[in-house]
N, C-alpha and C positions, 0 to 999 in steps of 0.2 A: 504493500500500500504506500508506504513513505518513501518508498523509492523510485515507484510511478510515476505521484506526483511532486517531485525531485524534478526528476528528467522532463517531467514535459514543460512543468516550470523554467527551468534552465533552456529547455530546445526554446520553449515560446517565447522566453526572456528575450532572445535576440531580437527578436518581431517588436518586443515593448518596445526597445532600444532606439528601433528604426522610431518607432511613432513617439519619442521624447523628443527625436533629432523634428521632425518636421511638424508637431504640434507644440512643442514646449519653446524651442530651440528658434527654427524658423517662424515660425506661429501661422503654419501653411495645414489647411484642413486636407492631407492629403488620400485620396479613397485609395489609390492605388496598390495597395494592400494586400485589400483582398482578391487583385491580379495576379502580384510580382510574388506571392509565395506560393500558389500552385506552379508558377511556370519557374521558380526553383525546384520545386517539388520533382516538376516532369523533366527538367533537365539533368538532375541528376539520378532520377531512375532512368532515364535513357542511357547515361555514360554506365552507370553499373551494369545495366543490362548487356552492352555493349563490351565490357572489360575494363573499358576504362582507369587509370587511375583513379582512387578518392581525392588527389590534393587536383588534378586536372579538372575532376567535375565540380567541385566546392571553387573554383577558379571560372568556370565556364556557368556555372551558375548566380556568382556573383555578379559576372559580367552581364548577364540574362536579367537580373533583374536591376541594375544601372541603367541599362538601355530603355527598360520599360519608366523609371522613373524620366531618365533623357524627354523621352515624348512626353510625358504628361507637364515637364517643365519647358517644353520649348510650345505648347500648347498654353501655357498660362502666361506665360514671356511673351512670345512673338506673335500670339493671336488673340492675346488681350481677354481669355476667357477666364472666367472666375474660377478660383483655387478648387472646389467640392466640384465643380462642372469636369472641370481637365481633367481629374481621379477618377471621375465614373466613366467620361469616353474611355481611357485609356485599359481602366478595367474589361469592359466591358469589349474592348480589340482584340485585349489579349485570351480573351476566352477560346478565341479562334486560331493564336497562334499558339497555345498550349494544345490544341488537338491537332496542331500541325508540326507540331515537336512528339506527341504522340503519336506519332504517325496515324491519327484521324480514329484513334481508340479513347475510349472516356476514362477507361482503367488500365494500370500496369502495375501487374501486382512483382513483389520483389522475393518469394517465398523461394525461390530454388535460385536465389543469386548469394555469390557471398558479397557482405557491405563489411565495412567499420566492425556496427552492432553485433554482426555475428559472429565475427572472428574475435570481438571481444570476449562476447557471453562463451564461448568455447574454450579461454584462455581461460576466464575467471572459473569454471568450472573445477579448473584442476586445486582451486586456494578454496574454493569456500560453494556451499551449498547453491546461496542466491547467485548468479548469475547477472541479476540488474546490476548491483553495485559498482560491478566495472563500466557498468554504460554510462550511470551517475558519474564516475569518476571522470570518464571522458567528456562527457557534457559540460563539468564544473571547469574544465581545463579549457575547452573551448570558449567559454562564455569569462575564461578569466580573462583571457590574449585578448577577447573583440573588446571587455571591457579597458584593462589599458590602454590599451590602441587607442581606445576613443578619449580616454580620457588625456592621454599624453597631445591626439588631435586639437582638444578643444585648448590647448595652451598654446601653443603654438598664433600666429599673426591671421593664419585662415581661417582657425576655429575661431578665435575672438571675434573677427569680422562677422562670423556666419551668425554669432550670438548675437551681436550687435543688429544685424541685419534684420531679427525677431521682434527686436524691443524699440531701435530705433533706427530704420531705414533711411531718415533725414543725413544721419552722421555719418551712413555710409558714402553717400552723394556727394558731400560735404568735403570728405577725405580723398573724393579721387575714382573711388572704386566703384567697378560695377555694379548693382545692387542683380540684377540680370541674374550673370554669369555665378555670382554666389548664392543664388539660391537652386539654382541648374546644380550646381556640388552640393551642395546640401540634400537635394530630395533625390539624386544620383545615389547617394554615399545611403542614402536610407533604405531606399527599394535593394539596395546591394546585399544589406545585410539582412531584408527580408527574406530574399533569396535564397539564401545562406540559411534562415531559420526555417525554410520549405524544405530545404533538402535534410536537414537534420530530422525533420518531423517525416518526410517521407520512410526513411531509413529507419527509424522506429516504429511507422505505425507497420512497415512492409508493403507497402504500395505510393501509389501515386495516383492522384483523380484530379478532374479538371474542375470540379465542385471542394477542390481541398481547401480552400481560402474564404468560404463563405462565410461572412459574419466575423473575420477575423478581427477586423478595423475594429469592432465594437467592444472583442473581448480582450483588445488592446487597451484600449482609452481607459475599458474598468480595469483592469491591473493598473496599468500609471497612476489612475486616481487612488487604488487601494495603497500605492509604494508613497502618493505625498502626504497621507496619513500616517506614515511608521515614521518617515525622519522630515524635520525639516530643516534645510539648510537650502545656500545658494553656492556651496559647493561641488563644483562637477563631479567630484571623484564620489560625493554620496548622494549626489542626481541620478549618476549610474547606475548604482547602487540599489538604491530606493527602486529604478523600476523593474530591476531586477526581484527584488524582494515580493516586490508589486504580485509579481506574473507569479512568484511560487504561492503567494495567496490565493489571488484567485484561483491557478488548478486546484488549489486545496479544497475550496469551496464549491469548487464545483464538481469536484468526489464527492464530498461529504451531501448537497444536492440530489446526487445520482443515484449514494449509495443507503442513504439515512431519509430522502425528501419523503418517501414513502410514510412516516409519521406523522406528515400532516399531509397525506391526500396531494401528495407533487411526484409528477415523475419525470424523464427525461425531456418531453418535449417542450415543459417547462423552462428549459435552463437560456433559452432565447430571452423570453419573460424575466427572467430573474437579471440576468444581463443589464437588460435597458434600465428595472426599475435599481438596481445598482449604482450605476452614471449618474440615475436621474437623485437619490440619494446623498452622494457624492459633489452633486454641485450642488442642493440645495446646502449641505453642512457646511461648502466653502462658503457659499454668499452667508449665510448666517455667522460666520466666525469673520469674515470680511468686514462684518455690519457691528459687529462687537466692537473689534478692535477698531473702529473709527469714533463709536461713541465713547468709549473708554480715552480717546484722548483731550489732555485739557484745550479748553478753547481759551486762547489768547484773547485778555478785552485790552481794548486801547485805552490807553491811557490820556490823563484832563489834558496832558503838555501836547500831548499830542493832537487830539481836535481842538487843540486851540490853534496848533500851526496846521 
């Protein structure tokens, strides 16, 4: 059970991470989501199916879903359509280019391929009974490097621009730089690592479908929201962090949903429903803790010198 949802926490972490970078970061409502991680998915059950290297298909899949992010940012850029519009065309494309990476099949299953996953569970077989713990261990490892990674990115002159670029796009203009072309890298660098999080979820669940990403956007948004209730800071290194922690909640919750909802009269197809009214939860506690802390501060009265000058 704790190890399930470990790994799928950790696999879907990566996916949270993307959606910090372009709803937190850029502050770009991006759909493409729930595109750019089936066509991870299918690109890297393709390469295994195929023989492929693992580090060549985690590479060709990344690429696959930068491209996909590529268009839905040269759609928002150069033809001036609104952020949530560009996500859904471009969603909605790739539906047809994931069945053209599947060679025009809706499923590909990975049960008689070996991946990562199974040459793992086969290795940890020989130290200990469970079997997941080595996928967990690989997961954590994965998800440490992309967190670094990002975190060392966001210190760097590009990261700070691309922060900057979220909160105040004026300062970027102001300075010289493109506002364009830094948000092109920004929601690039996000679908990439969605991608990245399709192929790891393919590889675990043993297949691949072109329906794999549905509703993913959403049980993004609720992880991110669950991870800025555990810490709060304006530290990137525990921005990161947080949505990672985010994402191992909500799998959690949404076991316990799956496995427990049954005590009150809920069952799986509920967990859509649980979803939204989640978010919808989540932002009413921020406006209300927003609303606090503004009353709670002193009001400044002017002083007689003062309306006298």
């Amino acid at each position: 059970m704790i190890e399930g949802i470990l790994t799928e926490g950790l696999v879907y972490g990566i996916m949270v991470l993307a959606v910090f970078i372009t709803f937190r970061i850029l502050n770009f409502a991006d759909m493409t989501v729930d595109g750019s991680l089936p066509l991870g998915a299918a690109i890297m059950t393709v390469c295994m199916v195929n023989g492929q290297h693992t580090v060549i298909a985690f590479l060709l899949a990344f690429l696959g879903g930068a491209a996909a992010g590529f268009v839905t940012a040269l759609i928002h850029t150069k033809l001036k359509i609104p952020d949530l519009l560009s996500g859904i065309l471009t969603m909605t494309m790739l539906r047809s280019v994931i069945l053209r990476v599947m060679s025009n099949r809706a499923n590909i299953p990975l049960l008689r391929t070996n991946t990562v996953f199974t040459n793992i569970t086969g290795w940890t077989k020989q130290f200990t009974s469970d079997p997941n713990i080595g996928i967990v261990v690989y997961c954590l490892l994965v998800v440490i490097v992309i967190k670094i990674a990002l975190d060392l990115f966001f210190r760097t002159d590009l990261g700070l621009s691309l922060g900057a670029l979220g909160s105040n796009p004026q300062l970027i203009i102001s300075q010289g730089m493109n506002p364009d072309i830094l948000k092109i890298i920004g929601i690039c660098l996000a679908n990439g690592l969605v991608a990245i999080s399709g192929s790891l979820a393919a590889m675990y669940q043993g297949f691949a479908d072109v329906s794999f990403g549905q509703g993913m956007i959403v049980s993004g948004l609720a992880s991110l929201m669950l991870g800025e209730f555990l810490l709060r800071s304006n530290r990137i290194g525990l921005l990161t962090l947080r949505a990672i922690f985010g994402s191992i909640l909500y799998r959690a919750m949404m076991y316990a949903a799956r496995n427990y909802g049954y005590y009150i009269h809920m069952n799986p197809n509920d967990l859509n429903l649980m979803t939204g009214l989640l978010i919808i939860a989540c932002i009413l506690i921020s406006k209300q803790k927003l609303s606090a802390n503004f009353l709670k501060k002193p009001v400044k009265m002017a002083s007689p010198q003062n309306d006298k000058n």
